[in-house]
N, CA, C and O atoms as a CHARMM CRD file, in Angstrom:
* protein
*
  328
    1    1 UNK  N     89.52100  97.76100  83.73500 PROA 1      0.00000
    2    1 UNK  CA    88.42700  97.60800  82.78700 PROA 1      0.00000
    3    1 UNK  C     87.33500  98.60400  83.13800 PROA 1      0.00000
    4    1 UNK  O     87.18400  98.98100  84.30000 PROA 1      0.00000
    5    2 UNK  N     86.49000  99.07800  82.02600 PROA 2      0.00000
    6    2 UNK  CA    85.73400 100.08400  82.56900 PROA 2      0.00000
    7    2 UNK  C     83.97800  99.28500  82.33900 PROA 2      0.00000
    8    2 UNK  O     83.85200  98.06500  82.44400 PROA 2      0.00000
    9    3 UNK  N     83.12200  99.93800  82.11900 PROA 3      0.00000
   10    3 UNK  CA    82.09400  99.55600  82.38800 PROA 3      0.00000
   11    3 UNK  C     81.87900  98.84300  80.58100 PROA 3      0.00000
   12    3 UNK  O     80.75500  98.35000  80.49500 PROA 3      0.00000
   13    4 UNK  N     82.41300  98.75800  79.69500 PROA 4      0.00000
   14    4 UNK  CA    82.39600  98.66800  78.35100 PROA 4      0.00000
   15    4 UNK  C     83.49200  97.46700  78.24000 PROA 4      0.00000
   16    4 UNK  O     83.82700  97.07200  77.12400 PROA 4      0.00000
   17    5 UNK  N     83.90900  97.03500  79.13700 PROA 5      0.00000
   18    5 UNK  CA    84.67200  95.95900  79.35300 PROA 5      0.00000
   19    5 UNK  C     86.18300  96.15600  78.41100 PROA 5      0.00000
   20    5 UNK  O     86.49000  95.19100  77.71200 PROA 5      0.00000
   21    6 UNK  N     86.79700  96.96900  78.39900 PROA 6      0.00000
   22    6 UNK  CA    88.04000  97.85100  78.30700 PROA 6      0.00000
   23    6 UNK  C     88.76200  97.46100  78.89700 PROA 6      0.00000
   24    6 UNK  O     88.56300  97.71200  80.08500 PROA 6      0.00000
   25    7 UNK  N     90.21900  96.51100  78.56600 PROA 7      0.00000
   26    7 UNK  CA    90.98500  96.37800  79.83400 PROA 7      0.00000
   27    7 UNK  C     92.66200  97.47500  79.07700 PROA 7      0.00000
   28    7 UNK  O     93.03800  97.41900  77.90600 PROA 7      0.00000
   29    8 UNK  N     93.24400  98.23300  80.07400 PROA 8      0.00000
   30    8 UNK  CA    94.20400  98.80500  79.59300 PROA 8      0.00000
   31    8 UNK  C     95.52700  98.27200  80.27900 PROA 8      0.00000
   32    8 UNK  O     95.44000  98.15200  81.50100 PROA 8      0.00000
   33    9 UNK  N     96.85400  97.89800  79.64500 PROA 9      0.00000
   34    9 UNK  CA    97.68200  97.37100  79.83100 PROA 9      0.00000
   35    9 UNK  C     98.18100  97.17600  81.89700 PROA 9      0.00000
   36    9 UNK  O     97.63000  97.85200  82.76600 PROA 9      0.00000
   37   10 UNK  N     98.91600  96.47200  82.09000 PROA 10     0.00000
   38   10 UNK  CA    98.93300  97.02900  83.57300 PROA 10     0.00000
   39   10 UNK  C    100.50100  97.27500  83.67800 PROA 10     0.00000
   40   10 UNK  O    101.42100  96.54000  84.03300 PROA 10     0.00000
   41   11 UNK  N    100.44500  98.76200  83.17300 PROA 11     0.00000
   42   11 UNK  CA   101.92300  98.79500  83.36600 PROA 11     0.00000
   43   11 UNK  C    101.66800 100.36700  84.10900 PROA 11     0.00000
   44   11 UNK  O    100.65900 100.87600  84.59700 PROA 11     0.00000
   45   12 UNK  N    102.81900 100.76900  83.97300 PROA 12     0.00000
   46   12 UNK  CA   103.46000 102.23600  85.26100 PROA 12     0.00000
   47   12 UNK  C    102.93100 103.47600  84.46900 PROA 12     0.00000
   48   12 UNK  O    102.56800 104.47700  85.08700 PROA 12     0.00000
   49   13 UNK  N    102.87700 103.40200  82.80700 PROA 13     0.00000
   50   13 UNK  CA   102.51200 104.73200  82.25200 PROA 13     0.00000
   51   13 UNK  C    100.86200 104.63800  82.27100 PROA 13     0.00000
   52   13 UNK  O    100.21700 105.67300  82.43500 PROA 13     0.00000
   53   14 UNK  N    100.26800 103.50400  82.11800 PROA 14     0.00000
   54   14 UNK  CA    99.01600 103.34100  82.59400 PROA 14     0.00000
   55   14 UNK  C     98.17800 104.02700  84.34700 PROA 14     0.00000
   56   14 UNK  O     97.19500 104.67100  84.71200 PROA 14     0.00000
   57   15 UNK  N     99.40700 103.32000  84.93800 PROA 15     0.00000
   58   15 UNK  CA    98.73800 104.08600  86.40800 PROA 15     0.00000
   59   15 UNK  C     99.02300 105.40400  86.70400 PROA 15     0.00000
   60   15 UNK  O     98.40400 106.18100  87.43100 PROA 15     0.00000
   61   16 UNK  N    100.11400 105.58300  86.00500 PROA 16     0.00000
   62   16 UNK  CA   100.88800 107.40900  86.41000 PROA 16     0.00000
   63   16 UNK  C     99.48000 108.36900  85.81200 PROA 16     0.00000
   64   16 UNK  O     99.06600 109.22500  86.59300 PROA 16     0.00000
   65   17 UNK  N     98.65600 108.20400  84.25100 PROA 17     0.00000
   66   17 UNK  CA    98.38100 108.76300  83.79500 PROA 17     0.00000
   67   17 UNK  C     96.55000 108.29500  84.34500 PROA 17     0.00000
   68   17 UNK  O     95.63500 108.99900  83.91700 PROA 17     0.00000
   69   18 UNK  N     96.39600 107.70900  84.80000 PROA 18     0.00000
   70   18 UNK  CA    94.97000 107.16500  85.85300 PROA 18     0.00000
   71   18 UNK  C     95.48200 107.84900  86.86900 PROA 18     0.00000
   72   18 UNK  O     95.13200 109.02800  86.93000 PROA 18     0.00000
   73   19 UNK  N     96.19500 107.46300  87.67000 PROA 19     0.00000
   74   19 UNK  CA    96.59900 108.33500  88.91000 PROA 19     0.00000
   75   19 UNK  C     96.61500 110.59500  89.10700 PROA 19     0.00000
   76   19 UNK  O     96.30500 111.46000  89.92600 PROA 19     0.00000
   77   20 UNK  N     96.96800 110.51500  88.26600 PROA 20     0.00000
   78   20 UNK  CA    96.73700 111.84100  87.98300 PROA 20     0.00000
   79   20 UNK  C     95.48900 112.51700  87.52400 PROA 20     0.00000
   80   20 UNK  O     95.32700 113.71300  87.76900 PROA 20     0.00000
   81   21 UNK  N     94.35200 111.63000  86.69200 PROA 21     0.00000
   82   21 UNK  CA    93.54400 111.70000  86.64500 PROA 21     0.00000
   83   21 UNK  C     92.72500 111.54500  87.79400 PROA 21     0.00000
   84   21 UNK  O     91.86200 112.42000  87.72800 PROA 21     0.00000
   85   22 UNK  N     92.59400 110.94100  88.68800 PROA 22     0.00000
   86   22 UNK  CA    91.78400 110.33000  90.29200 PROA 22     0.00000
   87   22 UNK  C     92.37300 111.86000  91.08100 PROA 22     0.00000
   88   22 UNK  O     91.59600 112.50600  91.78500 PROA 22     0.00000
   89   23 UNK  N     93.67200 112.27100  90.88100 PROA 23     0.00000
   90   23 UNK  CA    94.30400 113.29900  92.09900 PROA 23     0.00000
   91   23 UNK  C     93.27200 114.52100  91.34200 PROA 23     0.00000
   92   23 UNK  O     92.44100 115.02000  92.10100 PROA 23     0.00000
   93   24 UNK  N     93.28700 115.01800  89.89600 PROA 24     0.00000
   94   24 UNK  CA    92.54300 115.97100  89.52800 PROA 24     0.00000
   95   24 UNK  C     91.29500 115.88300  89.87300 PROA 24     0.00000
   96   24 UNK  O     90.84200 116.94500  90.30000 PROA 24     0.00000
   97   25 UNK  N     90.38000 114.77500  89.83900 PROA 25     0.00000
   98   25 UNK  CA    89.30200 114.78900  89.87700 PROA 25     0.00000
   99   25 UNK  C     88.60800 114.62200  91.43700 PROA 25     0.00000
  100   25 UNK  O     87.40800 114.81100  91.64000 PROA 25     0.00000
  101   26 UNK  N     89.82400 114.14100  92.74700 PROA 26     0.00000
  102   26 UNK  CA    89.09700 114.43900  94.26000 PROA 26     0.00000
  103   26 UNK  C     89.59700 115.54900  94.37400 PROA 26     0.00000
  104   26 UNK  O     89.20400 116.02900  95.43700 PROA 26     0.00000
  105   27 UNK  N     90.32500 116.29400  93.79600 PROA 27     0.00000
  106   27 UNK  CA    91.01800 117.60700  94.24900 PROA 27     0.00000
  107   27 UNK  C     90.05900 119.02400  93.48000 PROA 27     0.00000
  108   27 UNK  O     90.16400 120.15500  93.95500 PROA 27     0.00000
  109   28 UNK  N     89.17700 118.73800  92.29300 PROA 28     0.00000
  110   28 UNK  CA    88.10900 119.57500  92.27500 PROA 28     0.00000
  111   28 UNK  C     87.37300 119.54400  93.22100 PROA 28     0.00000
  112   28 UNK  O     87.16800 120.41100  94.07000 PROA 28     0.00000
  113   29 UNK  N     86.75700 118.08900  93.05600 PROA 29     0.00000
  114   29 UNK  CA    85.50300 117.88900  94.14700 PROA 29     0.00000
  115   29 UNK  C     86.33300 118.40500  95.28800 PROA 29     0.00000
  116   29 UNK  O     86.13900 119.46300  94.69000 PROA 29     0.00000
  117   30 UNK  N     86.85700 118.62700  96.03700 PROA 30     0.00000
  118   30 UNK  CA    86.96700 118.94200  97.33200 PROA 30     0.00000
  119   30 UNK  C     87.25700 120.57800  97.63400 PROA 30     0.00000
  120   30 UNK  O     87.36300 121.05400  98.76400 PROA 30     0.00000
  121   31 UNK  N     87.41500 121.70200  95.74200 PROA 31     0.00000
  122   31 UNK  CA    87.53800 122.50000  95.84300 PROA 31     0.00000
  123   31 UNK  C     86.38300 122.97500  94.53400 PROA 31     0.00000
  124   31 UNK  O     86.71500 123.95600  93.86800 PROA 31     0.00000
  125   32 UNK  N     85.36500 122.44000  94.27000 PROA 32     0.00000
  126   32 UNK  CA    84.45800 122.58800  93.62800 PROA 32     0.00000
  127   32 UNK  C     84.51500 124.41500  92.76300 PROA 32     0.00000
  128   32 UNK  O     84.86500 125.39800  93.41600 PROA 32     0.00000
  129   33 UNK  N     84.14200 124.49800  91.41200 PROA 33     0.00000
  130   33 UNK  CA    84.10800 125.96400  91.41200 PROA 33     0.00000
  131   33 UNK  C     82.63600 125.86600  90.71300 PROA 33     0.00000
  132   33 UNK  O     81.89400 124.92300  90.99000 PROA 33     0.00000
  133   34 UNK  N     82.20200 127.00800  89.68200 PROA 34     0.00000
  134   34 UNK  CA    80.91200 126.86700  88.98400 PROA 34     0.00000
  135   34 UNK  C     80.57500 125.68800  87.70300 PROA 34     0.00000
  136   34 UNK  O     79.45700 125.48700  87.23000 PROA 34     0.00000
  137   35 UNK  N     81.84100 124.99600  87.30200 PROA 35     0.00000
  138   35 UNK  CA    81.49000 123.72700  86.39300 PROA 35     0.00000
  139   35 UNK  C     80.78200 122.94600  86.83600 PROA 35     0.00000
  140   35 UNK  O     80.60300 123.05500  88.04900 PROA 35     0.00000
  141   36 UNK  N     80.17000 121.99800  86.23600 PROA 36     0.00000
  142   36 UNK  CA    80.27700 120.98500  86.91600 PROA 36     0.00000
  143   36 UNK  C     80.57000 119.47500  87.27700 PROA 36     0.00000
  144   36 UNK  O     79.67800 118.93500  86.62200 PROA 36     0.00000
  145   37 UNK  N     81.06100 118.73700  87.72800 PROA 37     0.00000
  146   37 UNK  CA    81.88200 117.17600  87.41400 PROA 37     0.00000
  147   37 UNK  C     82.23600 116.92000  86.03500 PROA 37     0.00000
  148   37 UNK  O     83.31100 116.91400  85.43600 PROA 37     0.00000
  149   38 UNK  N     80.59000 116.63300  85.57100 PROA 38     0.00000
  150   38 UNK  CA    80.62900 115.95600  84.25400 PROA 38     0.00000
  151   38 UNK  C     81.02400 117.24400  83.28900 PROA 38     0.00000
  152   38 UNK  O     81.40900 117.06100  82.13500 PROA 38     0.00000
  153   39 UNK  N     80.91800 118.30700  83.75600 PROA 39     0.00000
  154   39 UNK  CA    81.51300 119.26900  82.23400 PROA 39     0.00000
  155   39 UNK  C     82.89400 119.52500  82.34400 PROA 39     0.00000
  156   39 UNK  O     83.48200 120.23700  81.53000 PROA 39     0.00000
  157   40 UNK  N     83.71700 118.72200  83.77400 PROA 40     0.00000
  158   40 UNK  CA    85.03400 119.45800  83.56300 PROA 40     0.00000
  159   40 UNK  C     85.89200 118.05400  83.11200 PROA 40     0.00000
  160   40 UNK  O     86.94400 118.11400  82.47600 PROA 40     0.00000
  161   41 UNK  N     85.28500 116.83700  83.53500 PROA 41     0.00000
  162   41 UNK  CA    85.95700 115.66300  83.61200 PROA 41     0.00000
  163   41 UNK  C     85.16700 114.53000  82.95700 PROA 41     0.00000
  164   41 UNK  O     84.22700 113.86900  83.40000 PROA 41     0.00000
  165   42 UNK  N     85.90100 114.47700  81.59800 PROA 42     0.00000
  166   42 UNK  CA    85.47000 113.61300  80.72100 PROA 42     0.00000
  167   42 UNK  C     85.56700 112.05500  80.87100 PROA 42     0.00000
  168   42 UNK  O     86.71900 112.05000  81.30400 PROA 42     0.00000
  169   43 UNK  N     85.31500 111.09000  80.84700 PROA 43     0.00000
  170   43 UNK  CA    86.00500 109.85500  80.99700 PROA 43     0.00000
  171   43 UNK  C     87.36000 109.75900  80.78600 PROA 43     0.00000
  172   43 UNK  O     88.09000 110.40100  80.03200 PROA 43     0.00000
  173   44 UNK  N     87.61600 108.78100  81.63100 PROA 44     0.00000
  174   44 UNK  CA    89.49300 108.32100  81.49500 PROA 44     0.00000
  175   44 UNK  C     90.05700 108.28300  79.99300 PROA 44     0.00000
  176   44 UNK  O     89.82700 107.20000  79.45500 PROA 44     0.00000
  177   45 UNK  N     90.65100 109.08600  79.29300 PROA 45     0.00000
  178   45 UNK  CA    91.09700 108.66500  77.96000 PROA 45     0.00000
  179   45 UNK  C     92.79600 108.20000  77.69100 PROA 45     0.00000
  180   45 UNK  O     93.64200 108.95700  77.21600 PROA 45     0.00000
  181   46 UNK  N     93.04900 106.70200  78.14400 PROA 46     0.00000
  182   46 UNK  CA    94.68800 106.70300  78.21000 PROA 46     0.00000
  183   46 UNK  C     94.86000 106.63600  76.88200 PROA 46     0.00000
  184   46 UNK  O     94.33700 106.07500  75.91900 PROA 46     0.00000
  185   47 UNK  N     96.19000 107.74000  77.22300 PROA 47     0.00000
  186   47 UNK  CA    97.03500 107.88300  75.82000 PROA 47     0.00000
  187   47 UNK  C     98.55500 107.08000  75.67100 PROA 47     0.00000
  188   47 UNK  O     99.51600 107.33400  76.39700 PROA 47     0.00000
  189   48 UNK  N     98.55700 106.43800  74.98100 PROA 48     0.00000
  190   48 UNK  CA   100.12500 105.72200  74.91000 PROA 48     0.00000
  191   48 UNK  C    101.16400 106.57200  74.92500 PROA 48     0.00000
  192   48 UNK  O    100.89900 107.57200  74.25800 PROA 48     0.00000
  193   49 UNK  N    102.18400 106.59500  75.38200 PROA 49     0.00000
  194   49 UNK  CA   102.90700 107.47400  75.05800 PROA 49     0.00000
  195   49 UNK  C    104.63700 106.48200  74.37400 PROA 49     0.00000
  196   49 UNK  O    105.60900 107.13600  73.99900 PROA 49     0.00000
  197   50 UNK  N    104.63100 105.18600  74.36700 PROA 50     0.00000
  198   50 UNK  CA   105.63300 104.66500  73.39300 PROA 50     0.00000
  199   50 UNK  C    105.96100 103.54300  75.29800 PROA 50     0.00000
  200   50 UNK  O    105.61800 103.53300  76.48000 PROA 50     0.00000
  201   51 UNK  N    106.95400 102.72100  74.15800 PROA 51     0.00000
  202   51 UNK  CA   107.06500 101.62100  74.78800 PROA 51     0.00000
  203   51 UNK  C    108.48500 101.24600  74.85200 PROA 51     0.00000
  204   51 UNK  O    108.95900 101.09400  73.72700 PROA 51     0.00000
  205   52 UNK  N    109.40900 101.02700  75.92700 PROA 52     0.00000
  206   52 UNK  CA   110.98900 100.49000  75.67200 PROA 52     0.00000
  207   52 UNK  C    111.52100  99.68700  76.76100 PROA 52     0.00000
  208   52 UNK  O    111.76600 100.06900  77.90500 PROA 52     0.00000
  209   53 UNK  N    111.69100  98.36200  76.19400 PROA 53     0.00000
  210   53 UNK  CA   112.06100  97.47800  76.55100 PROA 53     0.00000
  211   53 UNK  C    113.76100  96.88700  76.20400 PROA 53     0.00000
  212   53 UNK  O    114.36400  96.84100  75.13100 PROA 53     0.00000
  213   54 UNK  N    114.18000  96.49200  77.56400 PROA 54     0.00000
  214   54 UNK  CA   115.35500  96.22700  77.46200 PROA 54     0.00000
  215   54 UNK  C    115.61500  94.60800  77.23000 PROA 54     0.00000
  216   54 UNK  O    114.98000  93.71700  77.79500 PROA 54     0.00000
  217   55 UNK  N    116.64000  94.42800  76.31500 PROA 55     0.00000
  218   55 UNK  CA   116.74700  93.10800  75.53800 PROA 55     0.00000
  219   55 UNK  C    118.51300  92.96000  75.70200 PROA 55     0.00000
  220   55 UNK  O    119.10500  92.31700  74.83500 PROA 55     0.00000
  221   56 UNK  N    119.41300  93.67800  77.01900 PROA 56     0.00000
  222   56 UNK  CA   120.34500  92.96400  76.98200 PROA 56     0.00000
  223   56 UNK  C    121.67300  93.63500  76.51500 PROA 56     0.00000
  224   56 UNK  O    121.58400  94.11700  75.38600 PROA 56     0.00000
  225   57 UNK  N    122.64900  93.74900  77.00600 PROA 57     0.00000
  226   57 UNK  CA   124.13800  94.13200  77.16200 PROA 57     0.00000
  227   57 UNK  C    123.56500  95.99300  76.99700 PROA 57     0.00000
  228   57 UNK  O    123.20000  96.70800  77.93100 PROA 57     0.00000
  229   58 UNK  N    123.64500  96.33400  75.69600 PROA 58     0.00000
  230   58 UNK  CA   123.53700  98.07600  75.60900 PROA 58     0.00000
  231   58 UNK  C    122.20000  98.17200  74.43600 PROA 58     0.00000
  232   58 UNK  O    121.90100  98.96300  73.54100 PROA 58     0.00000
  233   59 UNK  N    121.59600  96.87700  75.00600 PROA 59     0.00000
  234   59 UNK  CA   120.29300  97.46200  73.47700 PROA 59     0.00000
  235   59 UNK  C    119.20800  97.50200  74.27300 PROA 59     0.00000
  236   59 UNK  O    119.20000  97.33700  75.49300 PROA 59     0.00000
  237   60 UNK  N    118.02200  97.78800  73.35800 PROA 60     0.00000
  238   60 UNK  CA   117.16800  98.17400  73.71500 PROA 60     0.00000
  239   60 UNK  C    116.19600  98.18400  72.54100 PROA 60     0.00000
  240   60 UNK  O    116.60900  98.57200  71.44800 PROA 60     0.00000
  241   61 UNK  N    114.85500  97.76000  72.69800 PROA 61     0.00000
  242   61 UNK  CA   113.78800  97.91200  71.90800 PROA 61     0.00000
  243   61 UNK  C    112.66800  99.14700  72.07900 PROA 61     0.00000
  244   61 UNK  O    111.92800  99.07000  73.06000 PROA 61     0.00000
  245   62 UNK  N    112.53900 100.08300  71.32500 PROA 62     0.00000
  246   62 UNK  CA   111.62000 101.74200  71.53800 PROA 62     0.00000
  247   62 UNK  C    110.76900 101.09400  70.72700 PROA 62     0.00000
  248   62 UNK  O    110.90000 100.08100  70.04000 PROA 62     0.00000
  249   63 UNK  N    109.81600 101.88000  70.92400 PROA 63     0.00000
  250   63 UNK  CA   108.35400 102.28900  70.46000 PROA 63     0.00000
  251   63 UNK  C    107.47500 103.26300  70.62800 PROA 63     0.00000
  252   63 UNK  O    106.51200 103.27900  71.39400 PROA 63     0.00000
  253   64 UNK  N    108.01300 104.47500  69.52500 PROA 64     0.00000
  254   64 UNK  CA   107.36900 105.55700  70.18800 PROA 64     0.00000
  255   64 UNK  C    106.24300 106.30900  69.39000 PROA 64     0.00000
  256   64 UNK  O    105.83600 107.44400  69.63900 PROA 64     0.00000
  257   65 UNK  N    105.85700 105.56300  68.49000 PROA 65     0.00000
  258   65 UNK  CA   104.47200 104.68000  67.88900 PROA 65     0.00000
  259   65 UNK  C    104.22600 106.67400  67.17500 PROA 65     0.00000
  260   65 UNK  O    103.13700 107.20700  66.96500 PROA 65     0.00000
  261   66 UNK  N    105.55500 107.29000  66.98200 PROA 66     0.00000
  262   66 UNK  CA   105.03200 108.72900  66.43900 PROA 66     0.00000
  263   66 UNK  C    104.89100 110.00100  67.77000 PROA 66     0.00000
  264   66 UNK  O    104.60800 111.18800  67.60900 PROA 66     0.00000
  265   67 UNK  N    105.13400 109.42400  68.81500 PROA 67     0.00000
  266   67 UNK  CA   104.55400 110.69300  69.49300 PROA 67     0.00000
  267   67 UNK  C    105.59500 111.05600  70.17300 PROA 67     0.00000
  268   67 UNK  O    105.30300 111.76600  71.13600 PROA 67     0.00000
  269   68 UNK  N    106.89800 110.80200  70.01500 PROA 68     0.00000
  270   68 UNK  CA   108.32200 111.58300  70.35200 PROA 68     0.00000
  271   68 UNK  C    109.17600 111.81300  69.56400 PROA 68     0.00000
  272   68 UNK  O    109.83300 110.84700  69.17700 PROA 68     0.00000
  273   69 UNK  N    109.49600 113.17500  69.02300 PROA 69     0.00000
  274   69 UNK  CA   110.49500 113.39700  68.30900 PROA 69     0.00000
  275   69 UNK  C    111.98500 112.24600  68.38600 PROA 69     0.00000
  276   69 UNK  O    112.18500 111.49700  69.34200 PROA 69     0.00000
  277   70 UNK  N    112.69800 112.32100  67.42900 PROA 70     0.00000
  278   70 UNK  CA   113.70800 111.20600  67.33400 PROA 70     0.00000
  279   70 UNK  C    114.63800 111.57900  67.96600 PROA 70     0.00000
  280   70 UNK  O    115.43400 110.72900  68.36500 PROA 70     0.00000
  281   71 UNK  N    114.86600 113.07000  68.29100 PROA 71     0.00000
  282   71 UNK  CA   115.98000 113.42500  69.28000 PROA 71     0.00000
  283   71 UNK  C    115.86700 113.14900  70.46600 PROA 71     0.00000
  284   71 UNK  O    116.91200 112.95500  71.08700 PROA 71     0.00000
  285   72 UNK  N    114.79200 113.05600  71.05600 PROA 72     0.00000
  286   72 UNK  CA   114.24700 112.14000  72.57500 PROA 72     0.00000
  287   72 UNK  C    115.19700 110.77700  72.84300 PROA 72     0.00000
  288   72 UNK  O    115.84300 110.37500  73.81100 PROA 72     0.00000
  289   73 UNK  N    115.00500 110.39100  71.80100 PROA 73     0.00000
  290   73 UNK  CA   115.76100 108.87500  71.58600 PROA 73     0.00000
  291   73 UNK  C    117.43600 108.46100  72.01600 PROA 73     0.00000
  292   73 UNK  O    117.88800 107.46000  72.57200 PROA 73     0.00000
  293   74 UNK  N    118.17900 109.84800  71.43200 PROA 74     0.00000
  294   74 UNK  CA   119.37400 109.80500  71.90600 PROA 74     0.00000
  295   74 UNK  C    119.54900 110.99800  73.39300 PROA 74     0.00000
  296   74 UNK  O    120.54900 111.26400  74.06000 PROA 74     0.00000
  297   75 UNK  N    118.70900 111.29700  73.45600 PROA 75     0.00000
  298   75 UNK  CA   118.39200 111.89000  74.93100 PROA 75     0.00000
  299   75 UNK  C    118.50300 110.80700  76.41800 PROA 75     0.00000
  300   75 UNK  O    118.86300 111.13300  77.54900 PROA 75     0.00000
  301   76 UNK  N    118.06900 109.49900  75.93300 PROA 76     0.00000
  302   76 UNK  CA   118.63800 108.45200  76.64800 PROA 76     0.00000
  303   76 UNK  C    119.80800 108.14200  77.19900 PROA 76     0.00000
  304   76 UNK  O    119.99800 108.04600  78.41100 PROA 76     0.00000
  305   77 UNK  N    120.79700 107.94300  76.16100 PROA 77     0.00000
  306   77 UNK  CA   122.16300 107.78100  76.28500 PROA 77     0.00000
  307   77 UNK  C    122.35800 108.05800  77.46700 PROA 77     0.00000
  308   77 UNK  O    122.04000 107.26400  78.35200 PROA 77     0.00000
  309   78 UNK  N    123.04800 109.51200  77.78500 PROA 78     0.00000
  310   78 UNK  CA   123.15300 109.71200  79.05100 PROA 78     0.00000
  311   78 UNK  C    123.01800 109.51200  80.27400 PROA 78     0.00000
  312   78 UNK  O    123.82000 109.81800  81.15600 PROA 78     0.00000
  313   79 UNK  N    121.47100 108.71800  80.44500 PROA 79     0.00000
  314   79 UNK  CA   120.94200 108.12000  81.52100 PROA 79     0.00000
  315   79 UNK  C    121.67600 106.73200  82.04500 PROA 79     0.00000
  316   79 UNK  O    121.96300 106.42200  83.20100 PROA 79     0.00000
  317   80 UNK  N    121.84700 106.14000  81.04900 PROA 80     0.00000
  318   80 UNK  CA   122.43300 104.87600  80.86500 PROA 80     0.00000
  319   80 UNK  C    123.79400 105.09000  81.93500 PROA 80     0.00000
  320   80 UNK  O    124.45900 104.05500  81.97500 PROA 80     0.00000
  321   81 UNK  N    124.17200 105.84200  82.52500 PROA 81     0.00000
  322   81 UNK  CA   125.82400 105.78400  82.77800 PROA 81     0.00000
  323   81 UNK  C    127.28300 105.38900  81.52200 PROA 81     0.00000
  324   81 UNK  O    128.49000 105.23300  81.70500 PROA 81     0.00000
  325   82 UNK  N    126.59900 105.35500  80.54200 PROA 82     0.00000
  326   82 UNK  CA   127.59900 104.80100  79.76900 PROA 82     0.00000
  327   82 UNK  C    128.42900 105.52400  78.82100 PROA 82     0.00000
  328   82 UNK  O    129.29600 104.92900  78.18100 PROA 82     0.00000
């Protein structure tokens, strides 16, 4: 939650994309150039990037709410071992 009382989901694409944000932002400060904080690093803005949940034998529920092409989708397969 942020100071606006914001709470964002607590899942893994949530922290990957906070986490990377925290590594960019001690890794200026500790190599500072002529910007400064507030002009290089805007507030946290998480972006969804789609949602897929598994429901059992070879299915699966996506949600990629528009922001992955549909060929992504069968880009899966493979992973699966199957």
């Amino acid at each position: 939650a942020d100071k606006k009382l914001r709470s964002l989901p607590a899942t893994a694409q949530v922290a990957t994309q906070e986490g990377r944000y925290v590594a960019d932002l001690l890794n200026y400060m500790a190599h500072p150039t002529t910007t400064t904080t507030s002009e290089r690093f805007k507030p946290f803005n998480y972006t969804h990037l789609g949602s897929l949940a598994y429901v059992g034998g070879d299915a699966a529920v996506i949600d990629f709410s528009g922001s992955k092409p549909l060929l992504d989708i069968f880009s899966l397969k493979p992973l699966s071992g199957r």
